[in-house]
C-alpha positions, 0 to 999 in steps of 0.5 A, spaced: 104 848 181 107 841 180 109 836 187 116 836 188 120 833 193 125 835 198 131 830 196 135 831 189 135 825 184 140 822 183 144 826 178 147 823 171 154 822 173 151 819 180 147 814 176 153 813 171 158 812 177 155 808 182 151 804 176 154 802 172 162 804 172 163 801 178 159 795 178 163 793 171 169 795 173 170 801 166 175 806 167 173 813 164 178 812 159 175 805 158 168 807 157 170 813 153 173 809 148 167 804 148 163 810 147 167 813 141 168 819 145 174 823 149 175 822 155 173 829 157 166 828 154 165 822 160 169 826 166 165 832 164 159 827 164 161 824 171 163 830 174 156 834 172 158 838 167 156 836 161 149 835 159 146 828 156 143 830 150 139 826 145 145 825 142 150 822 148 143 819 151 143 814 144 150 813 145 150 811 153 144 806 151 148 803 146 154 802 150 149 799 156 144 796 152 138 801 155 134 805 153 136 813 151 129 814 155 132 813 161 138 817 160 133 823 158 129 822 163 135 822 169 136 828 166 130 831 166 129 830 173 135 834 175 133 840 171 127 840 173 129 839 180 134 844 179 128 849 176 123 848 182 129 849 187 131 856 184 130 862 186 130 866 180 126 861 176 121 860 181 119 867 180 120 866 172 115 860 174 110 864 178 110 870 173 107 865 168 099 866 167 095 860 165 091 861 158 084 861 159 081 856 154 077 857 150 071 852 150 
């Protein structure tokens, strides 16, 4: 099983936050007009409650002049945190059975 560690990653909205809103002084409402989005698209983005999509993650990128990698890979640190913290997928994770190669 993969190493994990015992802190969780900073989460999208965290890194959006503290990142990047606050140190440019953006609204919500500010970065959702230059995002071409509803306000509520970054408040549930802030808030945790919507995922970054490959979509939104070429979004942000353009808005930030970043990359839409490092965008993804925030989220998938936190789901693959969240996944190795959970009860029930750990259980899922430790029902898998590796396939035996064939060489």
């Amino acid at each position: 099983m993969m190493l994990t560690t015992k802190r969780k990653p900073a989460s999208v909205g965290e890194i959006l936050i503290e990142e990047f809103m606050e140190p440019m002084g953006l609204t919500q409402g500010a970065l959702a007009k230059a995002m071409g989005v509803q306000r509520k698209h970054v408040n549930e983005l802030c808030n945790n409650r919507r995922t970054v999509t490959a979509a939104t993650a070429l979004i942000l990128a353009r808005v930030f002049g970043n990359s839409p990698d490092f965008w993804l890979n925030v989220q998938r640190r936190g789901d693959l945190w969240d996944a190795m913290h959970s009860p029930r997928e750990r259980e899922r994770i430790k029902r898998a059975r590796p396939l035996k190669s064939a060489a």
